[in-house]
N, C-alpha and C positions, 0 to 999 in steps of 0.2 A: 089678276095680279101678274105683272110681267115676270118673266124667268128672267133670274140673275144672271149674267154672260159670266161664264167660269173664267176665272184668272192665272194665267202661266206666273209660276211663283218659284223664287230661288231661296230654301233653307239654308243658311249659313248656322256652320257651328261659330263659338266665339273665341278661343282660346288655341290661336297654332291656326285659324282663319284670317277672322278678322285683324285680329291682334297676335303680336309675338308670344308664344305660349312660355312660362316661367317654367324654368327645370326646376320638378320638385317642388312644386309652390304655386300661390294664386295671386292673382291682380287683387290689392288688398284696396288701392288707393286708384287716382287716376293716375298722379305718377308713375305707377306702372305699368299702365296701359299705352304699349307703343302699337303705333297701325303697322298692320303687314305691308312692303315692298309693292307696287302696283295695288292695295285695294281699293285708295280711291277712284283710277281709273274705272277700275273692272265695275264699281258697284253704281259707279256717272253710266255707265253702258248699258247695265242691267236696266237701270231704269228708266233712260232715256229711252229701252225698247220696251216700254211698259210691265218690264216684271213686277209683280210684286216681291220685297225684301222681308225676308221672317227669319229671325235672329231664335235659335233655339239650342239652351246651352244648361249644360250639366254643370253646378254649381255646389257641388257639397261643401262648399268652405262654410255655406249659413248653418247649415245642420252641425258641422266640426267646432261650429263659432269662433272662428279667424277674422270671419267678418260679420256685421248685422244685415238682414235685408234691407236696411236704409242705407246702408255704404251702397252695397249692390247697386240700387237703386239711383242711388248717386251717380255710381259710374257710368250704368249707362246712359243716363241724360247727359255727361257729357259726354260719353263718347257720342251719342248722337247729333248734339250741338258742333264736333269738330267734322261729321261726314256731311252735316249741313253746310257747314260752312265750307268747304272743300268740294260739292256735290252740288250744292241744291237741295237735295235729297234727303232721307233717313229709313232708318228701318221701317215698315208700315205698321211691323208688328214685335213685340218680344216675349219671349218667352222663355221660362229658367225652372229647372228642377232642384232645390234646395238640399234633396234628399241625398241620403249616403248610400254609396254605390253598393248593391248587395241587400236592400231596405222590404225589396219589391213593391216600389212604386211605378204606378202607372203613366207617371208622365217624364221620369227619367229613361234617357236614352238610355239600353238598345230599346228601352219600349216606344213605342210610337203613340202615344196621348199627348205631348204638346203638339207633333203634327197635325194630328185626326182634330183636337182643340182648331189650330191654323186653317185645316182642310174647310171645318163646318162654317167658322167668321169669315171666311173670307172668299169661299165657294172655288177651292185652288180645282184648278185644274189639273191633276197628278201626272197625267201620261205627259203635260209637257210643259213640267216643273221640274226640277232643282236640285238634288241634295249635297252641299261640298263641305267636307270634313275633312280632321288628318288623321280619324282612329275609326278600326272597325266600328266601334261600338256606335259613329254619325254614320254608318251607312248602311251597317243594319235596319232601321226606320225607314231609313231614305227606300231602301228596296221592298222592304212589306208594305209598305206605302202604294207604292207604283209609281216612285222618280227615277229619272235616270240620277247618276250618283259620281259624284267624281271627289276622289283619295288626292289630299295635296301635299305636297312637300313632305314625305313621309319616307322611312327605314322601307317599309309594308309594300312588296311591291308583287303581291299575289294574294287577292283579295274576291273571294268568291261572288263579294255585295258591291264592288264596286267596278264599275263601266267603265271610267277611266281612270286613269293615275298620271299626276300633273305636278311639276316644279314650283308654278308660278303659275296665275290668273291667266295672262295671255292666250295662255298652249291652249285654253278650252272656251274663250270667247267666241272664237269663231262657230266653234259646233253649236253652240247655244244661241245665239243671234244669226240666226238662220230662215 
């Protein structure tokens, strides 16, 4: 049986990433789901140099029940449908922890099981993969893991787990597409 050729993969958090993150509050609707400044560039580049895209995001609004897993679920197929249409592209994969923070579950961030989940489907390559978030808690994983790890648009600008600290998508395309 041939060996799977490992795949260079970019974790995205979703909330203060992908999309503008709500003060105090969660994307209940699609209406509230507005895309970040530059992501459809950045994420036409990613994959235009064959990264794989893994959307992996702390959702405790289902467990809070603000919203149902079928809203959830809603959202993001459209927000998939607007980075397709914008892109080409979409996530390859997604992934969401439902749980409330504090729960001890194993696939809410800081724990790394939807990555290690991403790692086994999809054969990522870690040492030159991905992780970009705007909170300790996306970089955490990202560094047990073994991605490099980059802090965005954030207060947080001394972070033990995170390799870079970045305004905007730009500043760190170049190091990644290399």
């Amino acid at each position: 049986m041939p060996v799977k050729e490992k795949r260079k993969t970019i974790f995205f958090d979703r909330d203060g990433v992908v999309n503008v993150k709500l003060e105090n509050d969660y994307v209940k609707s699609t209406s509230e789901f507005v895309f970040r400044k530059n992501f459809f560039s950045f994420f036409k580049t990613i994959k235009d140099n064959n990264f794989l895209a893994v959307l992996v995001t702390n959702q405790q609004c289902i467990e809070k029940k603000i919203i149902s897993e079928q809203t959830l679920v809603e959202i993001h197929n459209w927000m998939q449908e607007q980075i397709s249409i914008e892109t080409g592209y979409c996530f390859d994969d997604i992934y969401y922890g439902p749980h409330l923070n504090g729960g001890g579950c194993i696939c809410r961030k800081p724990a790394t099981g939807m990555f290690e989940a991403a790692i086994k489907k999809h054969n990522v390559d870690v040492f030159n993969s991905w992780t970009i978030g705007d909170s300790i808690t996306d970089m955490i994983p990202g560094k047990k893991i073994g991605t490099n790890t980059v802090l965005l648009n954030t207060s947080i600008k001394v972070c033990e787990y995170a390799d870079f600290f970045i305004d905007e998508f730009p500043e760190i395309e170049k190091q990644i597409i290399k």
